[in-house]
Backbone as ProteinMPNN parsed JSONL, in Angstrom:
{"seq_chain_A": "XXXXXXXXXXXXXXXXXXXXXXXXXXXXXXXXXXXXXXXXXXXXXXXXXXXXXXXXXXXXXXXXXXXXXXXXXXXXXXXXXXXXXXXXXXXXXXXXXXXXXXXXXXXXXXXXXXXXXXXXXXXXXXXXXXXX", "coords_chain_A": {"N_chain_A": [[0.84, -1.172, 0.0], [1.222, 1.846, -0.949], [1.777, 5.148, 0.449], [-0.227, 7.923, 1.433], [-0.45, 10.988, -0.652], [-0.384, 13.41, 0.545], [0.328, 12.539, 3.42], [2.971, 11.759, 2.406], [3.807, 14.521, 1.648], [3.269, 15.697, 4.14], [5.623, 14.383, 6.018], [8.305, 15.206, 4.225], [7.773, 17.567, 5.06], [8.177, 17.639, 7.798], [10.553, 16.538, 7.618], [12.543, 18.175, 6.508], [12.069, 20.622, 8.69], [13.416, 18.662, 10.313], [16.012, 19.092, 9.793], [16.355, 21.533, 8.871], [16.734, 22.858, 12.055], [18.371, 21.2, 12.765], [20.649, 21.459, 11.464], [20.651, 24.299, 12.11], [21.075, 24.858, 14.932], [23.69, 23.243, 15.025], [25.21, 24.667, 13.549], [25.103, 27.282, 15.022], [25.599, 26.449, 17.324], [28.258, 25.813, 17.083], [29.571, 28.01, 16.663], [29.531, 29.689, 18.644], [30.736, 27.92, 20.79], [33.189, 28.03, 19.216], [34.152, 30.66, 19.477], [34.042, 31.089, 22.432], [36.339, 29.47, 22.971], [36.116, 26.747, 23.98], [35.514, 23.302, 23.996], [34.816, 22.075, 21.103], [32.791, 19.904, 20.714], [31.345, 19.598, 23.302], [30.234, 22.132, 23.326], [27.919, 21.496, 20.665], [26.927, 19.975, 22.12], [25.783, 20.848, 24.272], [24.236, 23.264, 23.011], [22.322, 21.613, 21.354], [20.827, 20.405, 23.773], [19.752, 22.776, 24.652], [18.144, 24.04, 22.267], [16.886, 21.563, 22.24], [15.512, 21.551, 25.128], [14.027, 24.278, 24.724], [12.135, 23.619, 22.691], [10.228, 21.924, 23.998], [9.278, 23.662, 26.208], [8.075, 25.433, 24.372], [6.137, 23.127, 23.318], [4.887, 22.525, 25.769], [3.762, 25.189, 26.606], [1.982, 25.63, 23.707], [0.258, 23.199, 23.99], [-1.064, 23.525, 26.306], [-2.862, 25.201, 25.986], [-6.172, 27.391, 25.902], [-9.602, 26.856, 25.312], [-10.483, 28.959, 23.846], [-10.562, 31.3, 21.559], [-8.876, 34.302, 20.025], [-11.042, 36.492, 18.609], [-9.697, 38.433, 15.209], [-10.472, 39.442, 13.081], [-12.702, 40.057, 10.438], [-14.465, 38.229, 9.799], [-16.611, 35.721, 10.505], [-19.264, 35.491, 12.864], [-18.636, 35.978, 16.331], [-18.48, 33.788, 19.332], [-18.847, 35.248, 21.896], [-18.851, 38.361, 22.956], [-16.606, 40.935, 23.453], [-14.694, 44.116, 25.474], [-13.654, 46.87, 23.81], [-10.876, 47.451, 21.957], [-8.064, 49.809, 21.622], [-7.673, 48.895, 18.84], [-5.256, 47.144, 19.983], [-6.645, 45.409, 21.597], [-8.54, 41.93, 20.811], [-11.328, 41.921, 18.842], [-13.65, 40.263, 19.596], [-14.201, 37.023, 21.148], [-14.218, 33.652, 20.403], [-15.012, 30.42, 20.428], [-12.793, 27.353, 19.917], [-12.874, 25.502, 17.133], [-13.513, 22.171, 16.349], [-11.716, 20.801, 14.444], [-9.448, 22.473, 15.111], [-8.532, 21.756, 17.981], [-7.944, 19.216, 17.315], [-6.065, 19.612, 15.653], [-3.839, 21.591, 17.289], [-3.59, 20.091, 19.438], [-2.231, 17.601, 17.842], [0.509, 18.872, 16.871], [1.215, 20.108, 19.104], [2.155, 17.345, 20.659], [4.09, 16.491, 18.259], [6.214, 18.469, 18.454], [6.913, 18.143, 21.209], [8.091, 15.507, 20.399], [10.189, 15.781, 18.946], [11.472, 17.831, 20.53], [12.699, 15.308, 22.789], [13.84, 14.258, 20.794], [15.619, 16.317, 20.076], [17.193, 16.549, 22.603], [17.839, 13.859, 23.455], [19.594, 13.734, 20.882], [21.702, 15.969, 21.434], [22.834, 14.957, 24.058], [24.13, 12.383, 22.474], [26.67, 13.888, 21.681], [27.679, 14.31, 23.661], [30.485, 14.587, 25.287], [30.842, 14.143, 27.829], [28.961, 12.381, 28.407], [28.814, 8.413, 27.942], [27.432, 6.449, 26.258], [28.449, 3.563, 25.769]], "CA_chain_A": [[0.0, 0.0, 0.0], [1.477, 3.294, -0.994], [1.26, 6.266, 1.292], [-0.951, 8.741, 0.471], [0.184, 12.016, -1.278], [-0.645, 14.267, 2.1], [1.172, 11.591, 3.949], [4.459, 12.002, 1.926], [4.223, 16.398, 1.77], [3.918, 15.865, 5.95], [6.963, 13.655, 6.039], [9.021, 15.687, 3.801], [7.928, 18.905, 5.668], [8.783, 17.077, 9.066], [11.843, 16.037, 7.707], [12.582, 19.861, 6.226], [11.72, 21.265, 9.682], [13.824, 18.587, 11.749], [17.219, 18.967, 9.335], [17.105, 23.182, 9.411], [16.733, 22.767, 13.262], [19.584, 20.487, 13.619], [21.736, 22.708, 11.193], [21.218, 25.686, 12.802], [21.887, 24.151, 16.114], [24.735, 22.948, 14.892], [25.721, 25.906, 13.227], [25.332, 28.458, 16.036], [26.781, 25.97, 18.94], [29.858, 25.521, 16.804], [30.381, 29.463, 16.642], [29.274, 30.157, 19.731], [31.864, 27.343, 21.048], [34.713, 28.369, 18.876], [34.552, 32.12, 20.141], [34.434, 30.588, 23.594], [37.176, 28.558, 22.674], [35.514, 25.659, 24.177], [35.144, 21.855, 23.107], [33.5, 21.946, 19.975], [31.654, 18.588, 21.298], [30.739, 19.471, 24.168], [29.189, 23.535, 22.421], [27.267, 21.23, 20.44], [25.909, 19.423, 23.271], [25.267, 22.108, 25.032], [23.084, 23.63, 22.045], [21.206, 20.787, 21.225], [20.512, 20.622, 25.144], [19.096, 24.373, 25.091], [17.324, 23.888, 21.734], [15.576, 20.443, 22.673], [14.227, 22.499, 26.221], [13.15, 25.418, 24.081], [10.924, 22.717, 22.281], [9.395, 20.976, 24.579], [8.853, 24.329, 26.612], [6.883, 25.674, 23.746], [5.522, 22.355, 23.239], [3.788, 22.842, 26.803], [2.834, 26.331, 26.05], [1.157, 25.094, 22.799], [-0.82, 21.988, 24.7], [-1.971, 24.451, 27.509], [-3.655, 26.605, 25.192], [-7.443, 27.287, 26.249], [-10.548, 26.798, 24.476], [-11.216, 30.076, 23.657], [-9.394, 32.028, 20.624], [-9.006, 35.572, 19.973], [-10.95, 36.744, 16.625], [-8.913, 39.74, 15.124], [-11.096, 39.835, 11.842], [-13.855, 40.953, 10.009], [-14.926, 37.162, 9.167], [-17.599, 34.608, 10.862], [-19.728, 35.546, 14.106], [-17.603, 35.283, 17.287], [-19.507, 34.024, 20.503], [-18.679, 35.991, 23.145], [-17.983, 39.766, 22.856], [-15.392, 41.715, 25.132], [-14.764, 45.457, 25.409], [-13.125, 47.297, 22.488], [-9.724, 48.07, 22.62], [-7.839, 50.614, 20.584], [-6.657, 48.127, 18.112], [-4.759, 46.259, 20.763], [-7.185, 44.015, 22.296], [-9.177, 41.149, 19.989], [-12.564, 42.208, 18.847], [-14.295, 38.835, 19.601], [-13.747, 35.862, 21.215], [-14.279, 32.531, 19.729], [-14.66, 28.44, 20.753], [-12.111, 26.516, 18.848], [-13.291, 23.893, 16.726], [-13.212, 20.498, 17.053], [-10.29, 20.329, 13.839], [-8.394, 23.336, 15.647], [-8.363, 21.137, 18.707], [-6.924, 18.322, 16.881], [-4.564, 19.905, 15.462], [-3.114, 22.192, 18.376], [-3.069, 18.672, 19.925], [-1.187, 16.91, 17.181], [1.588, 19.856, 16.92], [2.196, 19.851, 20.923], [3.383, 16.177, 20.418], [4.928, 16.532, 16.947], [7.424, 19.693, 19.099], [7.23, 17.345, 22.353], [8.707, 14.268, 20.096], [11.283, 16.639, 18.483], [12.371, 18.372, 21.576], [12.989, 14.784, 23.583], [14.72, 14.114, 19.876], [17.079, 16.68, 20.329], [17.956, 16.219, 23.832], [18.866, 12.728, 22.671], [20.991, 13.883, 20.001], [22.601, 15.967, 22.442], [23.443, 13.329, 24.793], [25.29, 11.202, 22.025], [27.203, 14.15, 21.523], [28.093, 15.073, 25.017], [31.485, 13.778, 25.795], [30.93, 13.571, 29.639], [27.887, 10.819, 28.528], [28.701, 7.949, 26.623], [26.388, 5.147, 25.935], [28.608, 2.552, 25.652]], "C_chain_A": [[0.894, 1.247, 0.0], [1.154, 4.466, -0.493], [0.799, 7.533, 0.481], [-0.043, 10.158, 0.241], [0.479, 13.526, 0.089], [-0.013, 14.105, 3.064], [3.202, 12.145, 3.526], [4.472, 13.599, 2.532], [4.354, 16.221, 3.485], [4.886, 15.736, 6.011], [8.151, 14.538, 5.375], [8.698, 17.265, 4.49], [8.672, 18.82, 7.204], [10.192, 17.382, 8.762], [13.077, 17.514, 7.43], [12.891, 20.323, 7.759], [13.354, 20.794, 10.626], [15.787, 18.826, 11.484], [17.519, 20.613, 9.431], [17.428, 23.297, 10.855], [18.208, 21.524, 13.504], [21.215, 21.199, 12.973], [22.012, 23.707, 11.209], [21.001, 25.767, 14.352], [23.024, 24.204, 16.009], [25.869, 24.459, 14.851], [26.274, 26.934, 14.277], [26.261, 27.254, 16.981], [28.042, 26.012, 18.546], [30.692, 26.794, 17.046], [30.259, 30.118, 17.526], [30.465, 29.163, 20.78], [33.597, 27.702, 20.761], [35.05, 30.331, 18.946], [34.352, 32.273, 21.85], [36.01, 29.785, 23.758], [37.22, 27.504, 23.776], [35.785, 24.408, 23.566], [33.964, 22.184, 22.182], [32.709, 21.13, 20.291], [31.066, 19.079, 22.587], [29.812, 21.217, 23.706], [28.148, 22.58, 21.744], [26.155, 20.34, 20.761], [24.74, 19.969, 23.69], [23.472, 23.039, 24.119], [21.886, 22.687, 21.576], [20.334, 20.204, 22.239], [19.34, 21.529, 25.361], [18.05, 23.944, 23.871], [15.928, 22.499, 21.991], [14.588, 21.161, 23.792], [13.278, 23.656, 25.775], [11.827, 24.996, 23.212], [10.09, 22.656, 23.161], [9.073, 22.375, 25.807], [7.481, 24.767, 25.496], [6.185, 24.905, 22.833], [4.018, 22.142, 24.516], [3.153, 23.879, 26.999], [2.065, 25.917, 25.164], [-0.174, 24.156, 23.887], [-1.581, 23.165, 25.963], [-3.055, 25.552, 27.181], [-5.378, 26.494, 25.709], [-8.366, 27.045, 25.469], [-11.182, 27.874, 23.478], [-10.281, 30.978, 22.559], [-9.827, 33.994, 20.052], [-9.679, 35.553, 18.737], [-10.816, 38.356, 16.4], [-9.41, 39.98, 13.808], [-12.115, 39.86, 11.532], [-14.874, 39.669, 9.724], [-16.477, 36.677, 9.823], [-18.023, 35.412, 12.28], [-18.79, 35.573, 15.316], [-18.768, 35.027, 18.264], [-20.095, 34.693, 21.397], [-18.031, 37.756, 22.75], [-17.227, 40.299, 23.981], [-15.262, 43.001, 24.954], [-13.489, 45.222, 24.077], [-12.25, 47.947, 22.936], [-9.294, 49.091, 21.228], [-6.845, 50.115, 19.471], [-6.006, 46.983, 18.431], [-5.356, 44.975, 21.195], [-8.298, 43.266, 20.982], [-10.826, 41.685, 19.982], [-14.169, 41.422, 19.303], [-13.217, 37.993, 20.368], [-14.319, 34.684, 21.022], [-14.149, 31.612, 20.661], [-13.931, 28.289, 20.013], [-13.076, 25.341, 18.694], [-12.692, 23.257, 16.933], [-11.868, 20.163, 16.031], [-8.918, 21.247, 14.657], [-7.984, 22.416, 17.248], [-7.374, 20.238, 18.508], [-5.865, 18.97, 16.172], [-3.694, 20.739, 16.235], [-2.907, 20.477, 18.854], [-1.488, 18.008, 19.425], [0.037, 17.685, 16.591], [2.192, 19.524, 18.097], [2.82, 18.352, 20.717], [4.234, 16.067, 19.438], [6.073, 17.556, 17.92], [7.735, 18.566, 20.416], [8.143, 16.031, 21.891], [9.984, 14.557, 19.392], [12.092, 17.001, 19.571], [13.163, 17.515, 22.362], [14.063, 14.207, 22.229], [16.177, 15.01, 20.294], [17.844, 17.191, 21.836], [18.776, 14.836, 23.31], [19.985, 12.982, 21.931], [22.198, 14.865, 20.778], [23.745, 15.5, 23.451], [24.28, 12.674, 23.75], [26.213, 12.702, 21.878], [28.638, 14.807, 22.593], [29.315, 14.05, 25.668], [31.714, 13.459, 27.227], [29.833, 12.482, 29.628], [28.812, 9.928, 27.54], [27.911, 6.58, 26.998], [26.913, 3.799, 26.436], [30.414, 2.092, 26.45]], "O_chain_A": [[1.284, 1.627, 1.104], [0.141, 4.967, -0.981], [1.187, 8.01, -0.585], [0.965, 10.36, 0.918], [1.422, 14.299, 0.26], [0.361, 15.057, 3.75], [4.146, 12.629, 4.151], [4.995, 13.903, 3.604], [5.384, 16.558, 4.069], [5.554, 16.767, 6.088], [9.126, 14.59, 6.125], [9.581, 18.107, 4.321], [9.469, 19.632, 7.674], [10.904, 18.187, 9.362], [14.129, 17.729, 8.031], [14.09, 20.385, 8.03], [14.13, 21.533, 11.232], [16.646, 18.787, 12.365], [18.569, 21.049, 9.904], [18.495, 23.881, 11.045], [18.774, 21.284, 14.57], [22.304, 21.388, 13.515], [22.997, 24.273, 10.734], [20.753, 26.854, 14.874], [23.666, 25.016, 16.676], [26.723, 24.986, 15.564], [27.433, 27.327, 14.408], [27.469, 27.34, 17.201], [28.956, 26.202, 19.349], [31.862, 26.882, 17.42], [30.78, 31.234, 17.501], [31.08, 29.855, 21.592], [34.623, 27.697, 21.441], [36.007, 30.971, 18.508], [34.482, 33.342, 22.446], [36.582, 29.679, 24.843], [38.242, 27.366, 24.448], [36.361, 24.477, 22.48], [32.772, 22.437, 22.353], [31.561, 21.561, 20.189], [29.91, 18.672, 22.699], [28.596, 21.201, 23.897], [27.089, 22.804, 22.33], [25.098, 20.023, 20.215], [23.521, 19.81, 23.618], [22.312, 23.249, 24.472], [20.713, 23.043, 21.471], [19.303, 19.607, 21.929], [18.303, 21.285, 25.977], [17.006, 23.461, 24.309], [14.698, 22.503, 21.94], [13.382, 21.362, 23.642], [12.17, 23.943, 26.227], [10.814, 25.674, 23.039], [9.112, 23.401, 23.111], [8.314, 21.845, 26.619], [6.289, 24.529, 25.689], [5.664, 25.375, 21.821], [2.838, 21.825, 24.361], [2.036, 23.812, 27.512], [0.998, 25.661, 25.721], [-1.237, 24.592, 24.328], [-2.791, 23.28, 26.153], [-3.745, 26.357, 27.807], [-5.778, 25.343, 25.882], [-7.809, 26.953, 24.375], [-12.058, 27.728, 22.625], [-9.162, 31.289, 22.968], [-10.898, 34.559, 19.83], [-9.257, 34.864, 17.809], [-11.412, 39.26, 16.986], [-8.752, 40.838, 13.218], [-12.868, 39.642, 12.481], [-16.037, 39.947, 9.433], [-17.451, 37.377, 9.547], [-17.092, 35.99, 12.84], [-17.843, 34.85, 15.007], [-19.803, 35.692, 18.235], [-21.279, 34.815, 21.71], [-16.91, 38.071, 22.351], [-17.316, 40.052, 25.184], [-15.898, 43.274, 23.936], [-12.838, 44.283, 23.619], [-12.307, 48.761, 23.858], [-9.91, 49.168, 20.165], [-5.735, 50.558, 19.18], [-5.968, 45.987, 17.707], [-4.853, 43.851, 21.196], [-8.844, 44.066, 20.222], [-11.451, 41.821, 21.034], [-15.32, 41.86, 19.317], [-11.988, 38.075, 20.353], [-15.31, 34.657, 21.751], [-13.386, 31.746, 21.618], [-14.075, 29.049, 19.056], [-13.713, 24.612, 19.455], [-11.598, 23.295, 17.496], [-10.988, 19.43, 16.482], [-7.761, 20.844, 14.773], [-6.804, 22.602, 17.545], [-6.291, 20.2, 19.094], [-4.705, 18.589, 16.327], [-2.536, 20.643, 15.827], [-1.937, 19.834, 18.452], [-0.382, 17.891, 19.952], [0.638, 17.051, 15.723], [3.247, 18.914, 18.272], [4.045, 18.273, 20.617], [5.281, 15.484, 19.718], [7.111, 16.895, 17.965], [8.901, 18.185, 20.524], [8.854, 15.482, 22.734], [10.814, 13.66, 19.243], [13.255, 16.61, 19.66], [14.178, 18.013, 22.847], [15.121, 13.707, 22.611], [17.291, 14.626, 20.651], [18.773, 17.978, 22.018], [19.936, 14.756, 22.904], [21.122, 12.59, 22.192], [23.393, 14.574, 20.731], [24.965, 15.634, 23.552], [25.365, 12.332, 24.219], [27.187, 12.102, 22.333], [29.739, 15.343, 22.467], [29.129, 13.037, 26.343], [32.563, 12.7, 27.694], [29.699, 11.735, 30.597], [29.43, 10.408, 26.59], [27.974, 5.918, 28.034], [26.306, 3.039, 27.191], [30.822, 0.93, 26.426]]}, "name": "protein", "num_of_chains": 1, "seq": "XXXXXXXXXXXXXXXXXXXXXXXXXXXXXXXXXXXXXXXXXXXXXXXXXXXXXXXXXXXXXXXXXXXXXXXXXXXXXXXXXXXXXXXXXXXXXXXXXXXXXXXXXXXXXXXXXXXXXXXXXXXXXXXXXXXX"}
């Protein structure tokens, strides 16, 4: 069975997403290491350390999100009205639907399965761990 066409574009956007994020990790820890004049291995530890927590922080921001969404346009009904700000504050506020649900959902773990990714990759790189 051949995966569907929607299937693949995810996968190749995943895969997009998780290769700029590991080469500009890389990137910065190395130059941020070698103007420390540091262990290059252990700078790129270090970075893939900080970037995995910066995930999986705003992986738990994401998942904590409330039910309720700002509406800042001219479009569909909103439920609930709120005072009128001068521009600043949302004109409406909104329920999320039931697809906006699922997909805030299935993001917070897609960043939560990334972020514990690049702690891992961290770790193999971290010359005070080694595996084996």
């Amino acid at each position: 069975m051949r995966p569907s066409a929607e299937l693949r574009s995810g996968l190749r956007r995943l895969f997009v997403l998780f290769a700029v994020v590991f080469l500009l990790t890389s990137a910065v820890s190395l130059a941020i290491g070698a103007l420390a004049h540091a262990s290059l291995e252990r700078a790129v530890a270090d970075g893939f350390y900080i970037a995995g927590v910066a995930v999986l922080v705003s992986s738990f921001i994401l998942g904590l999100r409330g039910p309720l969404r700002a509406d800042w346009g001219e479009g569909e009904e909103a439920t609930m009205p709120v005072r009128r700000g001068a521009g600043l504050m949302p004109r409406m506020i909104r329920r999320t639907t039931r697809d906006e649900r699922v997909d805030a959902r299935r993001t917070s773990i897609a960043l939560f399965a990334l972020g514990i990714g690049l702690i891992l990759i961290g770790a193999g790189f971290d010359p005070s761990r080694k595996a084996f």
